[in-house]
C-alpha positions as CSV (number, residue, x, y, z in Angstrom):
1,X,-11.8,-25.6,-42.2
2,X,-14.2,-23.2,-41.6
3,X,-17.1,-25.7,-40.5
4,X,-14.7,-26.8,-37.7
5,X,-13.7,-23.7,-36.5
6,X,-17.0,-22.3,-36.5
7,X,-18.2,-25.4,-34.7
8,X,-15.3,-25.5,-32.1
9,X,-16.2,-22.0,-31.0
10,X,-19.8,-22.8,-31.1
11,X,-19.1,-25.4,-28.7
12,X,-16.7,-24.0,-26.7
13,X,-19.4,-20.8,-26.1
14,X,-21.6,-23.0,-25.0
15,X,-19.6,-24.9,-22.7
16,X,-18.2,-21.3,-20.7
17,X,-22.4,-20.3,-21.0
18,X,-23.5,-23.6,-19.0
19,X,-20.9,-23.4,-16.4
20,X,-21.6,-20.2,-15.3
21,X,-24.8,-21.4,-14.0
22,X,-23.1,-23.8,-11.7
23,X,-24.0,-22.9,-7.8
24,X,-20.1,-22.2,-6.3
25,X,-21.5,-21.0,-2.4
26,X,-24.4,-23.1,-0.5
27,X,-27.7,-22.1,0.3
28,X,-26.8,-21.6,3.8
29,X,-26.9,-18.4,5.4
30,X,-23.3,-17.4,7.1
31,X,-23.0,-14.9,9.9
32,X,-20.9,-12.2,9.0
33,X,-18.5,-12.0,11.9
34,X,-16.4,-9.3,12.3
35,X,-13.0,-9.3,14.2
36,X,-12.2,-6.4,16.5
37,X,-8.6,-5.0,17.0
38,X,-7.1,-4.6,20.4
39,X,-5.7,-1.2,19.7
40,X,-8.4,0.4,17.5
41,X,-9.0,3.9,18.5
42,X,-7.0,3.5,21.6
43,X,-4.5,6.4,23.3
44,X,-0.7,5.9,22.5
45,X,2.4,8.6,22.9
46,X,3.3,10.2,19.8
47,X,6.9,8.7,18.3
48,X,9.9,11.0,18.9
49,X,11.1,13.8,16.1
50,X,13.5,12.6,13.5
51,X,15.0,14.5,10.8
52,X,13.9,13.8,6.9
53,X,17.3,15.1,6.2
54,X,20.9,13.0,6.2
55,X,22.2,15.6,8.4
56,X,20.8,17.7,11.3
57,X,22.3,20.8,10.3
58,X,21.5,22.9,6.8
59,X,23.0,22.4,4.1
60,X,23.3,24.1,0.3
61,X,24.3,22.6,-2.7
62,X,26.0,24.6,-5.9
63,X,24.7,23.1,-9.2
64,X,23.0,24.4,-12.6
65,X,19.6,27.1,-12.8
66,X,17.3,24.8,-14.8
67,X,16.4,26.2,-18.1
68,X,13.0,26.8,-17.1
69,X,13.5,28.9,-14.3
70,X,16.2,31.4,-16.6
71,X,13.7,31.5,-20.0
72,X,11.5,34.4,-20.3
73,X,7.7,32.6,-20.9
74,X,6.3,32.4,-23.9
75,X,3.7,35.0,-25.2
76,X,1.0,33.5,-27.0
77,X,-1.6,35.9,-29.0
78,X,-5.1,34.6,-27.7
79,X,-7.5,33.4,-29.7
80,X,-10.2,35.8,-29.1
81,X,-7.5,38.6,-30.1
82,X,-6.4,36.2,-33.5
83,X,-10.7,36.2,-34.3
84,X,-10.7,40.1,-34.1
85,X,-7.5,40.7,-36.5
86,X,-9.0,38.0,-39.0
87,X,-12.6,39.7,-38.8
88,X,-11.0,43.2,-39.8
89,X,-8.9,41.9,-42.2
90,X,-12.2,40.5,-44.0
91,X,-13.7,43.7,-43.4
92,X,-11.0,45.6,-45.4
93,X,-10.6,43.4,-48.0
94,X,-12.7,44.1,-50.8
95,X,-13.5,40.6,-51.9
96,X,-16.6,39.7,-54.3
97,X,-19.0,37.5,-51.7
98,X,-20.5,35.0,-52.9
99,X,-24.2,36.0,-55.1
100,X,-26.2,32.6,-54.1
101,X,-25.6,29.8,-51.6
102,X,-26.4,26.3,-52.7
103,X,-26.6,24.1,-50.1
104,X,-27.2,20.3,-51.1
């Protein structure tokens, strides 16, 4: 089972490799031609204001404060400030350090 699988995809690889190669456009060299556009960088009037809004006058709507905009942020210690505390804290400990470093 594994012989024929092996050898489908073998053949199947080399099938997709050899048809690659086939030539899809002719040797024959095609102008390029590009089409202009009857209105391209002409002069035309502006069209007239409309309103983005269902109504021309304002309006207001009475709803719910989103939770964001009531909470007070969050205060977060920064890290340069968490270093310091855990570099004093080291400091007045009075913890044995280490006699010899191995290092493998």
């Amino acid at each position: 089972m594994k012989t024929i699988t092996c050898t489908l995809f073998f053949l199947c690889a080399t099938t997709v490799a050899f048809s690659q190669t086939a030539s899809v456009l002719t040797n024959e060299v095609q102008p390029v031609r590009i089409n202009g556009h009857v209105e391209h960088a002409s002069e035309h009037p502006m069209a007239l204001e409309s309103s983005l809004l269902s109504s021309g006058s304002y309006s207001y709507a009475k709803g719910e404060v989103p939770l964001a905009d009531l909470a007070s942020p969050i205060y977060e210690t920064p890290l340069g400030d968490i270093a310091r505390d855990n570099r004093k804290e080291r400091a007045a400990s009075n913890a044995p350090k280490a006699a010899r470093v191995v290092e493998d």
